[in-house]
C-alpha positions in Angstrom: 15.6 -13.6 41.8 14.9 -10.1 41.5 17.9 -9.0 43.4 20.0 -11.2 41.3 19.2 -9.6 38.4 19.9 -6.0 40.0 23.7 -7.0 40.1 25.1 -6.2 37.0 28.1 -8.9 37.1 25.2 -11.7 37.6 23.6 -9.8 34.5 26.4 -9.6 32.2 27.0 -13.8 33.3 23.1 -14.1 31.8 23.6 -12.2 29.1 27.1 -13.4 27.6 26.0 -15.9 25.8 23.4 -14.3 24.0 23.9 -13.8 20.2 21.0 -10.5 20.6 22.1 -7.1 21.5 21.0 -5.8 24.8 21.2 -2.1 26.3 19.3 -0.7 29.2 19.4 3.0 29.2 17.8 5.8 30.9 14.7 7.6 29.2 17.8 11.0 28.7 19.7 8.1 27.1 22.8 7.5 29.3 23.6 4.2 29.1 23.6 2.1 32.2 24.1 -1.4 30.6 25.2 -3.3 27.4 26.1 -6.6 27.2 28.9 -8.5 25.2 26.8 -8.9 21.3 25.9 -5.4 21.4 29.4 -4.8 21.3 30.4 -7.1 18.9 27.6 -6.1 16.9 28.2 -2.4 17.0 32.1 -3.1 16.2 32.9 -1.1 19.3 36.7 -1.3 20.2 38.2 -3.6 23.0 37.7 -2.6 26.3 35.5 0.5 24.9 31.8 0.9 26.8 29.3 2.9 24.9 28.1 6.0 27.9 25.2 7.4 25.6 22.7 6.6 23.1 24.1 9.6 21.0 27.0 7.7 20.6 27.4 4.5 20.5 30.3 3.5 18.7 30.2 6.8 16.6 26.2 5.9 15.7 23.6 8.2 17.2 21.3 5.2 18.2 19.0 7.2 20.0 18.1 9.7 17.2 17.8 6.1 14.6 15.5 5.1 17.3 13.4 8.3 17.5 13.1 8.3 13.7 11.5 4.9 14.2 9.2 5.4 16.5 7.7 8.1 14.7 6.9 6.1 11.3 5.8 4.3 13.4 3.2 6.6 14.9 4.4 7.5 18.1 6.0 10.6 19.6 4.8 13.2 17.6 2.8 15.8 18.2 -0.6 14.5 16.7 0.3 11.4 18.3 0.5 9.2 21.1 3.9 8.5 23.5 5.1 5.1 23.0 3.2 2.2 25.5 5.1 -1.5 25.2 7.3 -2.7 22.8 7.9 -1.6 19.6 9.9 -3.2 16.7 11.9 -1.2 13.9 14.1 -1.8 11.1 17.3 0.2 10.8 20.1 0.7 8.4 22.9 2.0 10.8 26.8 3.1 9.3 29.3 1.1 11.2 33.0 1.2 10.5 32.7 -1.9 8.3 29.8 -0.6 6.2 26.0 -0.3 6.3 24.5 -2.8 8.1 20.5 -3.1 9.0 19.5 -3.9 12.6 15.8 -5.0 13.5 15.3 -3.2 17.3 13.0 -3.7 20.0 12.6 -1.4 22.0 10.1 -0.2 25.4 10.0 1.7 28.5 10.7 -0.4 31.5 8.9 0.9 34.8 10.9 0.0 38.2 9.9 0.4 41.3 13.2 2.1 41.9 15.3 4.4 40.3 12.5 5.5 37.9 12.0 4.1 34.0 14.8 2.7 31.7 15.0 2.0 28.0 15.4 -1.6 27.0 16.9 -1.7 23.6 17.4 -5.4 22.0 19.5 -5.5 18.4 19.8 -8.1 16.2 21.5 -8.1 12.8 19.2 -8.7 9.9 21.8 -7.4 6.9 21.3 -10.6 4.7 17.6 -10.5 4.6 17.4 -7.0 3.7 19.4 -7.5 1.3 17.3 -10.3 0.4 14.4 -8.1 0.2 16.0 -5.6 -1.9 17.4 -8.1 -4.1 13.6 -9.6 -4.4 12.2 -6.3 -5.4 13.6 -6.0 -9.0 12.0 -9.1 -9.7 8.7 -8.8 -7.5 8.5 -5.2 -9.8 7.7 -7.3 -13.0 4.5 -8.3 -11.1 3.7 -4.9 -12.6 3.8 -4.8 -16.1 5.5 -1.4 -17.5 7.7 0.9 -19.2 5.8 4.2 -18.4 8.1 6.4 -16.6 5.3 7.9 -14.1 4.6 4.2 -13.2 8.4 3.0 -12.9 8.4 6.3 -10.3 5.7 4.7 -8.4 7.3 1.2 -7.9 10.3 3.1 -6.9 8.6 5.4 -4.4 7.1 1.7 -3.7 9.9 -0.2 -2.8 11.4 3.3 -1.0 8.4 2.9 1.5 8.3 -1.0 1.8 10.8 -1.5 4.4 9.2 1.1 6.8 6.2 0.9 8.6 4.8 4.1 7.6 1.0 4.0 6.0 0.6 3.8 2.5 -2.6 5.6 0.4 -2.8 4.4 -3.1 -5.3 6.7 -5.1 -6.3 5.4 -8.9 -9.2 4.3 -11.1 -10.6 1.1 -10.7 -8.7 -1.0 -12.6 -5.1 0.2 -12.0 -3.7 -2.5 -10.4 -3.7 -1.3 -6.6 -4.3 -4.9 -4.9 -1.4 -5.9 -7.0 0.8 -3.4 -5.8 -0.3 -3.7 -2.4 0.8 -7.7 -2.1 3.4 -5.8 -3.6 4.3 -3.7 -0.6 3.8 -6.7 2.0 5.6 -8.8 0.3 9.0 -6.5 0.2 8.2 -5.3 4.1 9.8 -6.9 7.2 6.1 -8.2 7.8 6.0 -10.3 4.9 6.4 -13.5 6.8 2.9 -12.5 9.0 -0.8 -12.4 7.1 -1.9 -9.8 4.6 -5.6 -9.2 5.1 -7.2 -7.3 2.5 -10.8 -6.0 2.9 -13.2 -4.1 0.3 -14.6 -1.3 2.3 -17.3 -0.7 -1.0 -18.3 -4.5 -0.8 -19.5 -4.8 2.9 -23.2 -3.7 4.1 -22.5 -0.4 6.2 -24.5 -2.3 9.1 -22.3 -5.0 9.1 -18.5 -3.2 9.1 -18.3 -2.2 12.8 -18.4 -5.9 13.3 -16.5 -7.3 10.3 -13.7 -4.8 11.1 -13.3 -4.9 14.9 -15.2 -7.9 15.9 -17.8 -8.7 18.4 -18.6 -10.5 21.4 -20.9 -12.8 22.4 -24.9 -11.3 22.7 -23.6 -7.9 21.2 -26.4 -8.2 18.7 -29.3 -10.1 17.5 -27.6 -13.3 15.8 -24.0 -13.0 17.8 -23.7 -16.5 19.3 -20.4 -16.5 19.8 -17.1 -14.5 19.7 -15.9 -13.2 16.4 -12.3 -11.3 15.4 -12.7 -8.5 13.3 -10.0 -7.6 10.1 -7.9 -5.6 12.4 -7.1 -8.8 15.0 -6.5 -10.7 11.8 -3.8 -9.2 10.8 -2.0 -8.4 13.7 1.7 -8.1 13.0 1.1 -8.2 9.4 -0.9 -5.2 7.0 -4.2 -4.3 6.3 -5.2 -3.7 3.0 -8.5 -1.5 3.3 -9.5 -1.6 -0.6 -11.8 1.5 -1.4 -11.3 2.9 1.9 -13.4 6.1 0.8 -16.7 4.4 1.3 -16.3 3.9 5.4 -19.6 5.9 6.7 -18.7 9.2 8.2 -20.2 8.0 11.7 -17.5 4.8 11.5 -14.3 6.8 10.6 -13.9 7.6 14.0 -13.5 4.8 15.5 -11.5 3.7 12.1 -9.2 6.5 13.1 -8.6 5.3 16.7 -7.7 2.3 15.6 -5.1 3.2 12.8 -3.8 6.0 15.2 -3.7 3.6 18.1 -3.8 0.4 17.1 -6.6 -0.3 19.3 -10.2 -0.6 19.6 -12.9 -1.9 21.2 -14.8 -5.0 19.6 -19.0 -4.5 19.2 -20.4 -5.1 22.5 -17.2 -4.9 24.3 -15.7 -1.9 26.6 -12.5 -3.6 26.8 -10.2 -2.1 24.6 -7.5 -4.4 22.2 -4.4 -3.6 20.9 -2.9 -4.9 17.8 0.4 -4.3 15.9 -1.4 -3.6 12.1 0.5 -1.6 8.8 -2.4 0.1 7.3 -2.3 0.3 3.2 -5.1 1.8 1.7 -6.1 2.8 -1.5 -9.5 4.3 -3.2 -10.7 5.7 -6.5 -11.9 8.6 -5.4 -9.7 11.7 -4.9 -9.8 11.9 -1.0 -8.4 15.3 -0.6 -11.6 16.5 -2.7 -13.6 14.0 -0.6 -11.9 15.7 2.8 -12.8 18.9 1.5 -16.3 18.2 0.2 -16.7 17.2 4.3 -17.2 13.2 2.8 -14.1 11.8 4.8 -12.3 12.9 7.9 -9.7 15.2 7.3 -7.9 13.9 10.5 -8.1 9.9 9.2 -6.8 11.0 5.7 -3.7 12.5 7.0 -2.5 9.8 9.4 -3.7 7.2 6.5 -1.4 9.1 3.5 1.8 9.3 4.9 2.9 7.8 1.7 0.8 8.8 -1.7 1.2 7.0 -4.4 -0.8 8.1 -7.2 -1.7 5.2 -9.9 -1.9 6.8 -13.4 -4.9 5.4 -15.7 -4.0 2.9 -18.8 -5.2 5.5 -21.4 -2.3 7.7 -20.1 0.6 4.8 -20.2 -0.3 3.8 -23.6 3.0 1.6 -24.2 2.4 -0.5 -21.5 -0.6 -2.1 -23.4 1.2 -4.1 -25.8 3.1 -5.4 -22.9 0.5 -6.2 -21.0 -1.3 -7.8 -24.3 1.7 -10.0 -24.5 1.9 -11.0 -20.6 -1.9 -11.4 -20.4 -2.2 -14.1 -23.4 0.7 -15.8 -21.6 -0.9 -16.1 -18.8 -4.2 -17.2 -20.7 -2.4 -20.1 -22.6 -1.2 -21.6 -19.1 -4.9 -21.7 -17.9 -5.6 -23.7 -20.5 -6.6 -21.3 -23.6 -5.1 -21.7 -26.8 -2.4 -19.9 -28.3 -3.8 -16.8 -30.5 -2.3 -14.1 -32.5 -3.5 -10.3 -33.1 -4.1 -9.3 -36.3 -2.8 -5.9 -36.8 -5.8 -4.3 -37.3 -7.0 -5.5 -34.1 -4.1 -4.3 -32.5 -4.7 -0.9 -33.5 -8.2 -1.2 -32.2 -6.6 -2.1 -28.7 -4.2 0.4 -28.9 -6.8 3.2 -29.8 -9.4 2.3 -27.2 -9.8 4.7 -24.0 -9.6 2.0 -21.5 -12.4 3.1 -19.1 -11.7 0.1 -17.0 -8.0 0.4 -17.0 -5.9 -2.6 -16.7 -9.1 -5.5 -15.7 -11.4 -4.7 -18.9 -8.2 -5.1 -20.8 -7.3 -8.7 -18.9 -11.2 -9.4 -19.9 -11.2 -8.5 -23.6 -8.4 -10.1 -24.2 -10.0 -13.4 -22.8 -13.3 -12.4 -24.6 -10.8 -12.1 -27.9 -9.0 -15.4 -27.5 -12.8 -17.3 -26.6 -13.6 -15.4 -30.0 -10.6 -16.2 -31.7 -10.9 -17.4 -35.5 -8.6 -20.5 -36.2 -6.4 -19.1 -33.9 -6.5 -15.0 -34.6 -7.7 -12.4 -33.4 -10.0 -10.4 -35.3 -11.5 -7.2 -35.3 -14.4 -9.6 -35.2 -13.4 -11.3 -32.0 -13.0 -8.0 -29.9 -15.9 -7.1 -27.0 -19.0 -4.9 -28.2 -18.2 -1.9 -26.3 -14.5 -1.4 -28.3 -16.0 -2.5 -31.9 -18.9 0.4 -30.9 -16.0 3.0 -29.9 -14.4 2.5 -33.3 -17.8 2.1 -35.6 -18.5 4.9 -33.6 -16.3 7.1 -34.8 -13.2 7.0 -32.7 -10.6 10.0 -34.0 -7.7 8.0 -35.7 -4.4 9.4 -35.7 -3.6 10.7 -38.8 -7.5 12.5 -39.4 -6.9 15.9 -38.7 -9.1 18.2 -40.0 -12.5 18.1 -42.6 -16.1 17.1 -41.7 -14.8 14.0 -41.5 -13.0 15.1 -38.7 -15.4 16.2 -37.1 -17.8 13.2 -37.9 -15.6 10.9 -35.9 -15.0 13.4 -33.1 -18.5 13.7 -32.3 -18.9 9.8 -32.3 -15.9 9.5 -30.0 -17.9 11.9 -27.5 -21.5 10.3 -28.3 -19.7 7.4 -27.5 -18.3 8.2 -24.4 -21.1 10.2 -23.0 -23.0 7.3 -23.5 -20.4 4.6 -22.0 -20.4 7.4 -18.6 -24.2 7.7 -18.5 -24.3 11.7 -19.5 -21.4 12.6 -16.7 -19.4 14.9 -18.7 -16.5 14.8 -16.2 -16.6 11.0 -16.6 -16.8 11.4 -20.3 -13.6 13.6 -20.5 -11.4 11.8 -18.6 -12.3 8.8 -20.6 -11.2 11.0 -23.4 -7.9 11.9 -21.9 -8.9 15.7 -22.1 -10.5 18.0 -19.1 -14.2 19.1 -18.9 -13.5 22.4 -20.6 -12.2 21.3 -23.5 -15.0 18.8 -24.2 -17.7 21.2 -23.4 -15.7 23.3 -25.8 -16.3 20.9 -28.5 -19.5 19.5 -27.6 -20.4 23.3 -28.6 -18.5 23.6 -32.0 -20.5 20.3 -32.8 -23.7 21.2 -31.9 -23.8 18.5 -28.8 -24.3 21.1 -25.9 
């Protein structure tokens, strides 16, 4: 059999009916074989046989391929070389247009005549376009108007397609599960599972094991076999929630395995390779955290090649009458009743800091409706903590200057001091304004 399929003629008879491109090429890139499809496929003129992966049909497959490879992590210079097969998703410009192309590709070892390139196209035009098409709609998932926020969905659906990491970096609250499902959903992975893990909610003791497994006897209590997140979503993305809080001692092997994709399961010294998209997001600022020596410097940078930055509610403040209208929506079809906001109420909302961003909105608002009085919602009907930021003295818009002024300033700090348990650098960016300035008025108001 295997001198059969060293003649070429008894290859090409294989091959002919095969609706899948196929190239073998040599690791330089000279072409030694391409059936039929790949032809068709590449709109090559009759009669007209591609000689290099520079040029094949006027495409320059070899540098789309190398572009591919290193999104996805390999053949760079703080990487590894690629090992197996690897699949990418290409848009390639071909006489008739742009078309996308998903590409296998590996080395092939043969016991003669050294390695080869096996390259397998197949033409995936319509369901990227598909995608595409999806992600106007999959963007109302996340309620907006705020330009800085419409920049991140489009930086968003930019990155989806590849498989380059993705670091999300926000306060609690933003919305950065959401826009993770977000990112699967409009990736070529979106038909494989989306396992999402909070780093912060896991005893340290217990994450070697719940991220890379175990085997049998590894431990006191480990009966059996277990898979770890990573083997769970193998050909699909990982969603490592709060990724900040991995132990220092664990971020190594962390780092193996998103610069790798492989590891070694508790217990085992067998190493096991999986095919995993890494998105991760945290509340803390990592780059202060990498400085600060709290994370690895080395894991940061392979896990950001893509930052999106989330920006806080406080600082989108037109989105929250949007998201007041989507949220009771969503309310009435769980069952609530319908409600209206009286417009003092409103202005309430619309004042308040928003400490918890987008999920202690979601939660007052059900608080409100539970609240509700024959179907409005009153100033009454709001949660303690924004009646106590108003009573308090929150700084309405049109008070400007006079001891009452000042009255209602110093209870929008008291207020927020106390909401942030006396951290001042909590407490201003609560208040929208950095630690200088409110250590600046702490002091005209006699609070410092």
């Amino acid at each position: 059999m295997r001198e059969l399929l060293q003649n070429e003629d008894i290859l090409e008879g294989l091959l002919a009916g095969i609706d899948q491109g196929v190239l073998l090429a040599t690791v330089e890139g000279q072409i030694l074989f391409a059936n039929e499809a790949l032809r068709h496929l590449m709109e090559l003129p009759a009669g007209e046989t591609p000689r290099s992966l520079n040029d094949v049909g006027g495409v320059n497959l070899k540098l789309a391929i190398t572009r591919g490879l290193i999104e996805r992590g390999f053949d760079d210079a703080v990487s590894r070389r690629q090992k197996g097969v690897v699949e990418l998703e290409r848009w390639l410009d071909l006489p008739s247009g742009r078309r996308c192309f998903r590409l296998r590709t590996g080395i092939v070892e043969r016991e003669r005549g050294g390695a080869v390139r096996l390259v397998l196209l197949r033409d995936v035009t319509e369901m990227a376009r598909l995608r595409e098409g999806a992600a106007g709609s999959a963007a109302q998932d996340f309620i907006t108007r705020d330009p800085r926020m419409l920049e991140v969905l489009r930086q968003l659906r930019q990155a989806a397609p590849t498989e380059a990491y993705v670091l999300m970096q926000g306060e609690s609250g933003t919305g950065k599960n959401v826009l993770a499902r977000q990112l699967h959903r409009l990736s070529p992975r979106a038909a494989q599972p989306l396992v999402e893990v909070n780093c912060a909610a896991i005893p340290s003791e217990l994450l070697e094991s719940e991220f890379f497994g175990h085997v049998k006897g590894a431990f006191t209590g480990a009966t059996g076999d277990r898979a770890g997140r990573f083997a769970a979503a193998d050909r699909g993305t990982l969603f490592l929630d709060e990724v900040g809080e991995v132990p220092l001692n664990l971020q190594a092997k962390f780092l193996k395995a998103v610069q790798e994709r492989s590891f070694e399961p508790v217990g085992s010294n067998r190493s096991q390779t999986v095919d995993v998209r890494i998105v991760s997001a945290s509340n803390r600022n990592l780059k202060d955290a990498v400085e600060a020596r709290q994370f690895r410097a080395d894991l940061y940078y392979r896990l950001s090649v893509i930052t999106l930055h989330i920006p806080p509610l406080r600082a989108r403040k037109a989105d929250i009458p949007l998201l007041i209208d989507h949220f009771l929506d969503r309310l009435y079809t769980r069952g609530y009743a319908r409600a209206v906001l009286a417009p003092e109420a409103l202005r309430l909302l619309l004042d308040y800091p928003w400490p918890g961003n987008v999920r202690e909105l979601e939660n007052a608002l059900e608080h409100a409706l539970i609240c509700a009085v024959e179907g409005v919602i009153q100033t009454e009907s709001l949660p303690q903590d924004i009646r106590d930021y108003h009573s308090q003295g929150a700084l309405p818009a049109a008070l400007h200057r006079s001891e009452d002024a000042d009255s209602h300033l110093r209870g929008q700090i008291l207020f927020a001091l106390k909401r942030c348990d006396g951290n001042k650098a909590a407490a201003a960016k609560m208040l929208g304004i950095d630690r200088t300035t409110l250590w600046r008025r702490m002091r005209r108001l006699g609070l410092a």
